[in-house]
FIMAR-550039 format. One record per residue (C-alpha): residue in three letters; x, y, z. Coordinates in Angstrom, 3 decimals, padded with zeros to 6 digits, always signed. Example, Ala and Ser with C-alpha at 12.3 -4.5 7.8 and 13.67 -1.06 7.14 Angstrom:
# FIMAR-550039
{ALA,{+012.300,-004.500,+007.800}}
{SER,{+013.670,-001.060,+007.140}}
//
This chain:
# FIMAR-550039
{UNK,{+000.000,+000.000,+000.000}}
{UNK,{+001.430,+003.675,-000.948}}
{UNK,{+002.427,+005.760,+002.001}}
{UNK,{-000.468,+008.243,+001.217}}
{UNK,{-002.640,+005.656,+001.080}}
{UNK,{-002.048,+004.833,+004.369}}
{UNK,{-001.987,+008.462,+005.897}}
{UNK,{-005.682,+008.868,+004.176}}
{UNK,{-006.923,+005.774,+005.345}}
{UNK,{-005.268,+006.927,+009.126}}
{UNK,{-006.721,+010.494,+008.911}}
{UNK,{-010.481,+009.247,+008.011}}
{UNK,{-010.310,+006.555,+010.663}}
{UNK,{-009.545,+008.889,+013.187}}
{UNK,{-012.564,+011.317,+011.346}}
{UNK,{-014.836,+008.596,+012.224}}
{UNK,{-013.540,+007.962,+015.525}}
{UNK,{-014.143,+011.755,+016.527}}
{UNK,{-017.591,+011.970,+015.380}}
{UNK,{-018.144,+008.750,+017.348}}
{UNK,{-017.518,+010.769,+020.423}}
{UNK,{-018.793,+013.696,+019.676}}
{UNK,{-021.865,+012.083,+018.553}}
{UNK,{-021.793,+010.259,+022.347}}
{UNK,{-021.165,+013.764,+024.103}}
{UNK,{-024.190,+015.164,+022.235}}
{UNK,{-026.646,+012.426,+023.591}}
{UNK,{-029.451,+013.580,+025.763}}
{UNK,{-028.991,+011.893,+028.883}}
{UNK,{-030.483,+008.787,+029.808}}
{UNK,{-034.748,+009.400,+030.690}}
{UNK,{-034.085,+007.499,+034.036}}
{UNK,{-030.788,+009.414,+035.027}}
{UNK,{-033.080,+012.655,+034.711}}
{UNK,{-036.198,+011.156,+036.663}}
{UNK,{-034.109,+010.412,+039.616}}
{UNK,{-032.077,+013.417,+039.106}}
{UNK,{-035.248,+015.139,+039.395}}
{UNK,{-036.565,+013.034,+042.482}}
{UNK,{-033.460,+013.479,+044.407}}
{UNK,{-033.789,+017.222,+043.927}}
{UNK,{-037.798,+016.628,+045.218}}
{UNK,{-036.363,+014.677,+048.324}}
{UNK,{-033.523,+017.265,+049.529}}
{UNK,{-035.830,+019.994,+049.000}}
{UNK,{-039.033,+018.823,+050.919}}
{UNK,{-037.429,+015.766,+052.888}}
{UNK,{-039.523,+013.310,+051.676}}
{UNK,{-040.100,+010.616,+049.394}}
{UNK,{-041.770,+011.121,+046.077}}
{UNK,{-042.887,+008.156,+043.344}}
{UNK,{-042.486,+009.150,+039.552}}
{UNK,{-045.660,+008.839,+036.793}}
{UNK,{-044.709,+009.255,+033.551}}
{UNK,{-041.891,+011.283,+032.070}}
{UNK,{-041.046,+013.409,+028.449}}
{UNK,{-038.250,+014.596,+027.662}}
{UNK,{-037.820,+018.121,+026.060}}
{UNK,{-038.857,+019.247,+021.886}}
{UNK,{-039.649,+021.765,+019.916}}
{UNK,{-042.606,+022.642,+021.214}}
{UNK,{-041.477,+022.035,+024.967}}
{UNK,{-038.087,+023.386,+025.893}}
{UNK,{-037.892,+021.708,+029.228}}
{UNK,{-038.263,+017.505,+030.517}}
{UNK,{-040.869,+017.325,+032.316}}
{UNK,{-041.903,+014.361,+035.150}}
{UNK,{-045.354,+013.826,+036.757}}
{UNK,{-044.570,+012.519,+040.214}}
{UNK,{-047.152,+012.178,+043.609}}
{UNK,{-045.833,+012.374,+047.713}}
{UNK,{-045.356,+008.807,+048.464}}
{UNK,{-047.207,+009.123,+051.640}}
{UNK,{-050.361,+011.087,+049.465}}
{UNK,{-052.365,+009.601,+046.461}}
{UNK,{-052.103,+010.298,+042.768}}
{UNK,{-054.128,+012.981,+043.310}}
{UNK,{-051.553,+015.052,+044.795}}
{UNK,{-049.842,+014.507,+041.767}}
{UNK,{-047.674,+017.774,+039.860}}
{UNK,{-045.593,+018.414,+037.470}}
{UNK,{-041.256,+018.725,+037.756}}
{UNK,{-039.740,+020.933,+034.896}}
{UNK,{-036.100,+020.175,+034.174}}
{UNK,{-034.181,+022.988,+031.741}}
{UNK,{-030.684,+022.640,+030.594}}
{UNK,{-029.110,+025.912,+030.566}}
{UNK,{-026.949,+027.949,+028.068}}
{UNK,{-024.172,+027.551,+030.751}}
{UNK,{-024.361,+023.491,+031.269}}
{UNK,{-026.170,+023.284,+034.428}}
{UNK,{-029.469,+021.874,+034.478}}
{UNK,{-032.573,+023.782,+036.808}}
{UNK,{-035.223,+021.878,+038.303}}
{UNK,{-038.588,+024.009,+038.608}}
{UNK,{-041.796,+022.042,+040.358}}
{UNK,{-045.387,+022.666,+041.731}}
{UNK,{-044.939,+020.416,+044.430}}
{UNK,{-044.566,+023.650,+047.384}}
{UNK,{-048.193,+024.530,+046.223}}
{UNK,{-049.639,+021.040,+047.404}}
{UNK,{-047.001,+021.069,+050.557}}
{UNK,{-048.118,+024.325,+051.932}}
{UNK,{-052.127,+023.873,+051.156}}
{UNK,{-053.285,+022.648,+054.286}}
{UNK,{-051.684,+025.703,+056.349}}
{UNK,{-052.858,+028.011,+053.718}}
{UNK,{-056.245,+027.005,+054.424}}
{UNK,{-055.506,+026.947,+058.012}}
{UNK,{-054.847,+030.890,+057.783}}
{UNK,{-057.083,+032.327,+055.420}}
{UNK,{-060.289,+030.127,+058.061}}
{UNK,{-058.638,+031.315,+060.891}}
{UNK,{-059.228,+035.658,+058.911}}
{UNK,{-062.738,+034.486,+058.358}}
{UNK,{-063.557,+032.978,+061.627}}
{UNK,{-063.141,+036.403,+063.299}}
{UNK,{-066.010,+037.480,+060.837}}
{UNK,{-068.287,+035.071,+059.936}}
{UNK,{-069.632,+031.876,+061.692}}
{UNK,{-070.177,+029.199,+059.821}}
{UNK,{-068.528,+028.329,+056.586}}
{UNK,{-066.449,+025.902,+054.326}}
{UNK,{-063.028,+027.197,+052.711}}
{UNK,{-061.284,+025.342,+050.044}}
{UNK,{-058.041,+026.824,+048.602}}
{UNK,{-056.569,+025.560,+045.221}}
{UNK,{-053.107,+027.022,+045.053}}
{UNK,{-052.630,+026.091,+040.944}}
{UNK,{-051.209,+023.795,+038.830}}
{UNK,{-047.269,+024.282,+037.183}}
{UNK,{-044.156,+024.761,+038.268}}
{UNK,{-043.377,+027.722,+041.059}}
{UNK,{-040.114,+029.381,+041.671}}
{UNK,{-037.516,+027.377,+043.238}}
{UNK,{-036.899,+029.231,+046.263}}
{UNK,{-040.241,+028.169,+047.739}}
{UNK,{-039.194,+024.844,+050.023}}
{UNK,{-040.385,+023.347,+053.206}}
{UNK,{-038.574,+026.195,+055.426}}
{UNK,{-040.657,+028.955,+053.373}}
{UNK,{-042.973,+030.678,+056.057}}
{UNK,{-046.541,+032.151,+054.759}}
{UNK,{-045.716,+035.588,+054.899}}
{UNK,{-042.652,+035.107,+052.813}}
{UNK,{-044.457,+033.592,+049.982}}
{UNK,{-045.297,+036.754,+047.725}}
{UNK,{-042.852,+038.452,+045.118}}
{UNK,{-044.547,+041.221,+043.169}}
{UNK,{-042.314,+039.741,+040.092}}
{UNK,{-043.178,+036.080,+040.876}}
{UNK,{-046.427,+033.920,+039.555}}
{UNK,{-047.950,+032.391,+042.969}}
{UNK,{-051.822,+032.641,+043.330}}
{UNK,{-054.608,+031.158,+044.794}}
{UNK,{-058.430,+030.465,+044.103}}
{UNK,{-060.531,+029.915,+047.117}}
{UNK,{-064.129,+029.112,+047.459}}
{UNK,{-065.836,+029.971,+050.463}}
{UNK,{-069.098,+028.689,+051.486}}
{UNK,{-071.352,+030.403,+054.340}}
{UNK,{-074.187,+029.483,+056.095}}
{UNK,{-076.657,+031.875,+055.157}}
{UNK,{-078.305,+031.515,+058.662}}
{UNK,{-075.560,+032.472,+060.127}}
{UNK,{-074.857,+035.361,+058.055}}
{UNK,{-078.026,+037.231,+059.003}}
{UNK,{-077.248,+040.236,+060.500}}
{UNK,{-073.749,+040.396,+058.384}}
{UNK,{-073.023,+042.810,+055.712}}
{UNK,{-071.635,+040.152,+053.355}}
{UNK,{-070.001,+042.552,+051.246}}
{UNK,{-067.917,+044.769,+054.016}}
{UNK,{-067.334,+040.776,+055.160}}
{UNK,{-065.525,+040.107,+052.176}}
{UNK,{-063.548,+042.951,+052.001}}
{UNK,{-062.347,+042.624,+055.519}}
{UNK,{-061.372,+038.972,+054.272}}
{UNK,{-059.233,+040.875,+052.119}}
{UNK,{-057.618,+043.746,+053.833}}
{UNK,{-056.890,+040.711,+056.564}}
{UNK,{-055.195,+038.683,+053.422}}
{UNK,{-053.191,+042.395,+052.095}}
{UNK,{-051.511,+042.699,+055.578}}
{UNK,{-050.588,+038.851,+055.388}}
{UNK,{-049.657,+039.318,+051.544}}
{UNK,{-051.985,+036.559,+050.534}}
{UNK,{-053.215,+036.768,+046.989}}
{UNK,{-055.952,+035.625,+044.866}}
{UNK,{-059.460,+035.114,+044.456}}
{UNK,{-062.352,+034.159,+047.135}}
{UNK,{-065.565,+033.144,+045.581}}
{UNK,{-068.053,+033.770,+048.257}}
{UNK,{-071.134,+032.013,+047.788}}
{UNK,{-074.127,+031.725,+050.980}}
{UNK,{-075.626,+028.171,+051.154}}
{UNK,{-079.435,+027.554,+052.572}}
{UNK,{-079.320,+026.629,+056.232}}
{UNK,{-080.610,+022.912,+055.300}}
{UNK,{-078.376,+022.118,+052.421}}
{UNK,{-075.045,+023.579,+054.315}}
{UNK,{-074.280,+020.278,+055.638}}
{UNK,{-073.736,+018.262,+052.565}}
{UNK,{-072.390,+021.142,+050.702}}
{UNK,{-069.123,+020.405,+048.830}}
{UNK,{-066.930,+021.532,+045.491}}
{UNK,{-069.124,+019.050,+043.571}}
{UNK,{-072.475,+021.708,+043.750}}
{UNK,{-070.598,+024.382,+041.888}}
{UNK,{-070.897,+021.706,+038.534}}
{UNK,{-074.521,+021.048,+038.741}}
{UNK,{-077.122,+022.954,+036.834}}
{UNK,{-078.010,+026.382,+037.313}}
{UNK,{-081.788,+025.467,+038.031}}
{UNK,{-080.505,+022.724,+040.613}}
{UNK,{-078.109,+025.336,+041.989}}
{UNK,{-081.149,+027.159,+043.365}}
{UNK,{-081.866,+024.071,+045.764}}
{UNK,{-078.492,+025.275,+047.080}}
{UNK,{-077.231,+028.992,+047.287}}
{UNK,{-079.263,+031.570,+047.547}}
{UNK,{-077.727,+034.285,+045.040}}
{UNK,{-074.900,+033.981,+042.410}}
{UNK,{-071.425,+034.160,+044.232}}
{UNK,{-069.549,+037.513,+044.923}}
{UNK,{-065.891,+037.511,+044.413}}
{UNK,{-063.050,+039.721,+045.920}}
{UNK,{-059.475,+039.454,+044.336}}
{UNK,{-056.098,+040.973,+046.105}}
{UNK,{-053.952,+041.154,+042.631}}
{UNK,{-050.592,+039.705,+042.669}}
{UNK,{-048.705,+042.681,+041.871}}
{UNK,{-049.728,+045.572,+043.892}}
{UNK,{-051.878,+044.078,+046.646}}
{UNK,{-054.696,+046.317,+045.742}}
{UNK,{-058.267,+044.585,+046.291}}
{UNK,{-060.871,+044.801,+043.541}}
{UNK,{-064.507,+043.074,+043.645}}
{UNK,{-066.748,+041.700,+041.208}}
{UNK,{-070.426,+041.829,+041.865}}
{UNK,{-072.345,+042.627,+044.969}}
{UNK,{-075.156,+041.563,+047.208}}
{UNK,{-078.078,+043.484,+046.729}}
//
């Protein structure tokens, strides 16, 4: 074989041996390196165990992976979603809506305890979204250091009353006091206010707010009045009234 031969052959089997690698280095990484990259960052960050659901990785019309996973001691139903991103720079950031779920139950716990020092008897259930939320929100973040004018973090709560016990009440001054109470916390988002018939309070649940609008009759008395303390200034603004 001719020396140049031999160089050529040299040179494009080292060509071939370079693309091989770089080919290797381009790779996405493995789906199940990612999930438990992902569930590792869940575990440190809440200090407990999480189970995976299903998993896609990043495309064109989805720049990030993203993982469905549930609290291991909840139910599927506490299920959200985990955003991984790899960045310009190499790292990777992990984004989830798992602090919205975690914090829920002392949410609720506050916003009852505003409206127990103004109404009697009611129902409050607080959905705190779906998504991913900033990262800085963990299991050490305290109520009041939840809002960020600049950050996305809401919540939708539906308040049922007792209309007997709401009487002598100015439901709409109520509200509002509901929401200067939730300003000086630096709660915000929506409360649907809606005053149930004394015998139907009981059995009243999220499920009555689907049914019919002639069957709703059998339950509230009026169409629901709703108060809103907007994310980025605080400032309270109402739709509708009680006549």
């Amino acid at each position: 074989m001719k020396p140049w031969m031999k160089r050529f052959i040299l040179v494009f089997m080292s060509l071939i041996m370079l693309w091989g690698v770089s080919g290797c280095m381009n790779k996405k990484p493995n789906r199940e390196a990612i999930i438990d990259r992902m569930i590792a960052h869940l575990e440190e960050k809440y200090g407990e165990e999480f189970v995976p659901l299903s998993f896609s990785s990043s495309n064109w019309a989805y720049g990030h992976d993203t993982l469905y996973a549930y609290p291991k001691k909840g139910s599927e139903n506490d299920g959200f979603e985990v955003w991984g991103t790899k960045k310009d720079d190499g790292t990777y950031a992990i984004r989830d809506g798992y602090f919205g779920i975690y914090i829920k139950p002392e949410y609720e716990a506050v916003l009852s305890s505003f409206v127990s020092e103004i109404l009697d008897e009611f129902k409050l259930y607080t959905d705190l979204g779906e998504g991913v939320l900033p990262d800085r929100l963990n299991k050490d973040t305290k109520i009041e250091d939840i809002y960020n004018k600049d950050e996305l973090f809401t919540s939708d709560t539906i308040l049922f009353v007792n209309q007997k016990s709401a009487v002598d009440k100015d439901i709409n001054e109520s509200l509002r006091e509901i929401g200067r109470k939730m300003q000086e916390k630096k709660l915000v988002g929506s409360i649907d206010l809606f005053l149930v018939k004394e015998n139907q309070f009981e059995s009243i649940g999220l499920e009555h707010l689907n049914i019919n609008p002639v069957k709703k009759k059998e339950y509230f008395t009026q169409n629901q009045i709703t108060l809103w303390v907007k994310v980025n200034s605080l400032e309270i603004k109402e739709y509708g009234e009680w006549k």
